[in-house]
N, C-alpha and C positions, 0 to 999 in steps of 0.2 A: 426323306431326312430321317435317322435313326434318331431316337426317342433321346438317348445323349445327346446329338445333339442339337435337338430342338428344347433343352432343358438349358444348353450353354446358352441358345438365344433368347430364352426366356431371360433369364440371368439378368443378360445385356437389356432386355427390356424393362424387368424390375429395374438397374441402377438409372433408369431415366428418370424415375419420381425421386422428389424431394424427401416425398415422407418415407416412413419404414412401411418396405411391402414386401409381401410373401407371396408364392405361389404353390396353393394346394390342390390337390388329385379329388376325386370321388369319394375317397375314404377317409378324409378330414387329414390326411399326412400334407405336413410342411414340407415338399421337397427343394423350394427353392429359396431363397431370402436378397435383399439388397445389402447394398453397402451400411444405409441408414438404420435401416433392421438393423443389423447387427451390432452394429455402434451402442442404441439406444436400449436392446434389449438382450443384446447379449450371443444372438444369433442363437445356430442348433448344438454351440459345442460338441463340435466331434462329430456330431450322428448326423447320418444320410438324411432323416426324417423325422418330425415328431407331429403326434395328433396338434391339431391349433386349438383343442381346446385345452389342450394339458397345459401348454406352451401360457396359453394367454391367463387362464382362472385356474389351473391345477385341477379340474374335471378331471373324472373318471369317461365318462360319457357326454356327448355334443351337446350345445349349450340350450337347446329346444327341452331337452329331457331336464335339466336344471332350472327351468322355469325362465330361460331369458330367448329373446329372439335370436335367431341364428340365421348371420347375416347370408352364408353361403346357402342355407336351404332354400330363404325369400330369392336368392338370384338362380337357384337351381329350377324354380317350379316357375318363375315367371319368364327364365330366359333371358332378363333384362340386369342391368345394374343395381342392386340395392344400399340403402343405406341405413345403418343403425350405428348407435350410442351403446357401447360396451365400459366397462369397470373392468380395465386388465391389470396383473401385477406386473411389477415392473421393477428394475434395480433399487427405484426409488418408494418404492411401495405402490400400494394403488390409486392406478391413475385411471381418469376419464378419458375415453379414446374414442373418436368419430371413426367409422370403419365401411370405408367403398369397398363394392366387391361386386367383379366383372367375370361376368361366365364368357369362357375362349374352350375353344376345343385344338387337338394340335391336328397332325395330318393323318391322323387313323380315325377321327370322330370321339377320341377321349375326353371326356368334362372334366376340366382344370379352373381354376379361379384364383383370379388374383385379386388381394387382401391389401387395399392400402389407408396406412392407418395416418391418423393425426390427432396427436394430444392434443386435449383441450385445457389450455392454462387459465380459462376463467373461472374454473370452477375447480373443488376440492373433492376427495375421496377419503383424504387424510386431516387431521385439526393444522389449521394456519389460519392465520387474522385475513379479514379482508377479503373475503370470496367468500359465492354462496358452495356452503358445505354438503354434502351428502351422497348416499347411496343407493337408496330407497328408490323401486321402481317407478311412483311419483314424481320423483325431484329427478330421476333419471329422464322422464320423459318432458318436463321443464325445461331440462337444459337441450334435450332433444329441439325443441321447438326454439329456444332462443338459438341455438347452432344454425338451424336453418334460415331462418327469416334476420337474425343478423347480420348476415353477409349483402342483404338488400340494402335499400333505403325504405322500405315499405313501412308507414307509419301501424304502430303499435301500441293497443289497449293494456296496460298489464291489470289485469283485477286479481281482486282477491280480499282476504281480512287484514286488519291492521297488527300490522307483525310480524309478517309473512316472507317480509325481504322483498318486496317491489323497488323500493332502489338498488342493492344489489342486483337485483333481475336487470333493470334498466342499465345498469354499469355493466353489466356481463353483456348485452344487449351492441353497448357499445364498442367496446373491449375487443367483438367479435369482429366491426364493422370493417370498411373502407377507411373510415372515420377515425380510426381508434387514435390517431397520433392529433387527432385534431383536439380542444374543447369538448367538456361535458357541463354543460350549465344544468341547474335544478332551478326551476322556481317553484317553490313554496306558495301554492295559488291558495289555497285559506287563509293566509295572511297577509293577501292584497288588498286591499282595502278600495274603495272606487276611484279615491284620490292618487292612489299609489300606480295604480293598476298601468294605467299607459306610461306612465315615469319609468317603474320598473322596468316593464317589458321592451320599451321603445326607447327608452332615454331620453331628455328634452336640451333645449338649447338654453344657452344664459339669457336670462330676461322673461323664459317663456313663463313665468309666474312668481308671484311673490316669493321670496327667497330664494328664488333658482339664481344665485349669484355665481356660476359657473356652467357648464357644460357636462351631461352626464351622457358614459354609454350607458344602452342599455342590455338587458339579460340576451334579445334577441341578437342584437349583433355580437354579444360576447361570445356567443353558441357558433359565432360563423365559422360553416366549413365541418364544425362534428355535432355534436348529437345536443336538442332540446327537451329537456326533460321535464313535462308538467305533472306537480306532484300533485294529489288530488285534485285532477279537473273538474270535479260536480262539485269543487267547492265555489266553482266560477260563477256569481251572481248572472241570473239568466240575462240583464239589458247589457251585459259586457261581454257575454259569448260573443257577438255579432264581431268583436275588433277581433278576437281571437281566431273565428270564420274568415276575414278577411285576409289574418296575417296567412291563415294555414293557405288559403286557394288562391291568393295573386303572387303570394311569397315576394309579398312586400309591405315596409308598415313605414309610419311619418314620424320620427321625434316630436316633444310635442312641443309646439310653438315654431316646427319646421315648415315648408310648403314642400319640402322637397323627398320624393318619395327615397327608400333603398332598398335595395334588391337581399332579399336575406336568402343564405344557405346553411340549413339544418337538418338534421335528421328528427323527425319529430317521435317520442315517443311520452306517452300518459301512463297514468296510473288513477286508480282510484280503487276506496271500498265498499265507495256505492253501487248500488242498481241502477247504473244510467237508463237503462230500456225504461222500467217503472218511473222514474224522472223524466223522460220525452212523454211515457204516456197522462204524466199528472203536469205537462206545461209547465214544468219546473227546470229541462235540461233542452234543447232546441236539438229537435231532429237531424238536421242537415249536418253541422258541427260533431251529433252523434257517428254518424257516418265514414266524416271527415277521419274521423280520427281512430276508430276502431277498425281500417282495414284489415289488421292481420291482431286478435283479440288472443290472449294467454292467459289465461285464468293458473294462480299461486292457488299450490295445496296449501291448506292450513297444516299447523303442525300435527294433530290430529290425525289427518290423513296419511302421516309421514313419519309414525312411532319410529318404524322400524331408526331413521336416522337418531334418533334423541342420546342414544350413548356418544356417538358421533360429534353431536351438539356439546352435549355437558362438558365433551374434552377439550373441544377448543373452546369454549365462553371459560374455562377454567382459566387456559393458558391465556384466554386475550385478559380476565382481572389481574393475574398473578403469575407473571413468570418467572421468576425466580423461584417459586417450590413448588414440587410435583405433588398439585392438589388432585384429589381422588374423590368419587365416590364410592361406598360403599352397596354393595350389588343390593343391599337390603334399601337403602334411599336412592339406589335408580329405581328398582319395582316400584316404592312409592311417588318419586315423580312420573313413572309413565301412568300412574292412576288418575292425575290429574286433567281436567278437560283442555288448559290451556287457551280458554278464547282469547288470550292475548299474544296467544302464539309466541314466535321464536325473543320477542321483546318480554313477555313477562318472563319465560324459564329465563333470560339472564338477568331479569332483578331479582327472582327469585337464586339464581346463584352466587349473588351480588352478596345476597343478604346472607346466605351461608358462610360466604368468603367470611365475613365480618365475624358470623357470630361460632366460628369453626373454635375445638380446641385445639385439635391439631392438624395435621395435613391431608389426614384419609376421614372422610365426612361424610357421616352417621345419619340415621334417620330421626334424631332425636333435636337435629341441626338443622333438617329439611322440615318436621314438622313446625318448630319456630319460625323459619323462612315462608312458610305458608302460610303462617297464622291458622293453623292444626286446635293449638291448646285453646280452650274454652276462653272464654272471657273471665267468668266468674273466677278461673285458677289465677290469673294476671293480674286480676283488680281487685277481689273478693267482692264484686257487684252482680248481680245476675241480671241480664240487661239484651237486649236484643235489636240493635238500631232498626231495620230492615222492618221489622215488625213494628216498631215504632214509627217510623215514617208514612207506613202503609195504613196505623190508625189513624194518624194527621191526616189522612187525604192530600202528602205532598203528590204535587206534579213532578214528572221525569225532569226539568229544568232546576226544580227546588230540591230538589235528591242531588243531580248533579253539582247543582253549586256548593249543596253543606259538605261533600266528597270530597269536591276540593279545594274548599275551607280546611278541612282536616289535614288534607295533604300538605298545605303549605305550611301547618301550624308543625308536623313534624319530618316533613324533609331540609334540607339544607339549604336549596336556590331553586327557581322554577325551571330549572332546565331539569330537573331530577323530578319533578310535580309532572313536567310534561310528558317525559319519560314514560314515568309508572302509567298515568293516565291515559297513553297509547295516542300523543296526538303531536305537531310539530308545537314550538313553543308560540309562534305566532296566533296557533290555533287554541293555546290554553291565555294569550292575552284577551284574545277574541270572545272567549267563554267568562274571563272574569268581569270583564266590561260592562257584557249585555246583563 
């Protein structure tokens, strides 16, 4: 077969994928494209050939020499299929794209590979509300790991710091799944309370206790068929693991006041910012349960680990407070927010840009706006007091519990409702009733 045409039946074999696929030669040239290719990217316009790195990031040279994995070298040297997570442009700007790539040789022993791609919609490269954002080799290699393991059913740990975006993870988790057209239920496990706990999860029947004057479902069958999401599971009191053990390994649980068991189908995925390992080994979290539920474990960068994203960040937390005007920073109050340590991760910068929106003069925001939003200025310029609480606490000999509580004392005395106390404080609101309580 001449080289022509074993290129036309290449061709024919690209337009068999769905997705947009290309087939390239030894020297990084596109010679061949699909129908979908072209649609979605635009194809070679005109030319016989273009390098695939030009084509996908506008390189100069292969994406290995640009600091990213290159997905044709990994299937050149292992001979096998490989797969990576690229950031390519595209008509629409840039997009996250999952990229197979199949070493074939044709009837002379030539090494050619075919490139088949698939945008990934759960996630962002450009500012949009509602997906986790970014570009950052980090959060590249996040979604990396949720692309794969969400096409399973295999249950999943997500850790990490509070702020991080573990629900987003877990939405993108599902989004990616079999599941995605089904239910995503969350429950809020720090705000179960022992009484609530099997109600919630199980739903009870009418009569099954005082004031159950009706029939309730519960979170578990609401989940049936797509994905269960337990938000902070080390918030689960250790003698109620054991229902949550049982629900996960017979995948079945009782309403309560039922006899009669049902059959549940979920996809189970967690979360937490605990150290569950340190909590099994202090008898505080039940080994087996630990197990259970960390088969396939993805540890969230903190924001921290993820500067390079924060320009990224600040544009869409702009546009999700304020869309109607083209809010900005100024390059002089990004350098100063990427100074910051952030242990509150991606939820404080957006109170912290919350609080610039408010105290902005105009629509391009200064450092003079970001320092207010940090509480930068001294005390004594605010109050003409000279006054250092932190130092004063630590002479009191308060405990961590009595610091906590005068925190958020303070906070409620000047925020607005405690959904905004909970917020700022980095916990659900269940878990700041929880805190005022005790």
């Amino acid at each position: 077969m001449t080289k022509i045409s074993w290129l036309r039946t290449m061709r024919n074999v690209l337009d068999s994928y769905n997705n947009p696929a290309v087939l390239i030669d030894a020297e990084y040239n596109v010679v061949a494209t699909n129908n979908s290719y072209d649609f979605r990217f635009g194809g070679l316009n005109g030319r016989s050939s273009a390098k695939c790195f030009f084509l996908s990031h506008g390189y100069q040279q292969p994406c290995d020499l640009e600091g990213e994995t290159c997905p044709m070298q990994e299937a050149r040297d292992s001979g096998q299929r490989a797969s990576v997570l690229h950031i390519h442009n595209t008509p629409q700007g840039k997009e996250h794209v999952g990229i197979d790539t199949i070493p074939i040789t044709d009837d002379e022993e030539r090494a050619y590979f075919i490139e088949v791609m698939k945008p990934i919609r759960e996630v962002s490269a450009v500012p949009i509300a509602n997906k986790m954002i970014g570009r950052s080799r980090a959060f590249n290699e996040l979604v990396d790991l949720i692309q794969r393991v969400g096409k399973t059913d295999t249950n999943v740990l997500l850790m990490g710091p509070s702020g991080a975006g573990k629900e987003l993870a877990a939405q993108a988790l599902h989004s990616t799944s079999p599941r995605a057209s089904m239910p995503f239920v969350t429950v809020e496990c720090s705000g179960l309370t022992d009484s609530l706990f099997e109600s919630e999860l199980f739903g009870h029947i009418k009569g099954a206790f005082t004031g159950a004057i009706s029939s309730r479902t519960g979170l578990v069958q609401s989940a049936h068929g797509g994905t269960l999401f337990l938000d902070e599971v080390g918030d689960v009191p250790l003698h109620l693991q054991v229902k949550l053990l049982r629900l996960i390994e017979t995948k079945t649980f009782r309403p309560v006041g039922d006899s009669k068991s049902i059959a549940a189908d979920f996809r189970l995925v967690c979360a937490t910012h605990k150290d569950l390992l340190a909590m099994v080994e202090r008898g505080e979290f039940r080994d087996d349960l630990y197990h259970r539920i960390s088969t396939f474990p993805i540890r969230l960068p903190s924001l921290a680990e993820r500067r390079q994203d924060l320009p990224l960040l600040v544009e869409s937390i702009l546009l999700r407070i304020e869309d109607k005007a083209p809010l900005k920073l100024t390059d002089e109050a990004l350098q100063l927010l990427a100074q910051q340590p952030f242990k509150g991760n991606i939820r404080e910068l957006k109170n912290i840009l919350e609080r610039a929106v408010v105290l902005r003069h105009d629509d391009l925001i200064g450092t003079d706006v970001i320092k207010r939003s940090l509480n930068l200025i001294p005390v004594a310029e605010l109050s003409g007091q000279k006054a250092d609480g932190l130092v004063q606490m630590a002479e009191q000999r308060l405990s961590l519990d009595q610091v906590e509580q005068r925190y958020l004392q303070v906070l409620l005395q000047n925020c607005v409702d405690k959904g905004q106390v909970a917020e700022i404080a980095g916990c659900s609101l269940r878990t700041l009733y929880r805190k005022l309580e005790s």
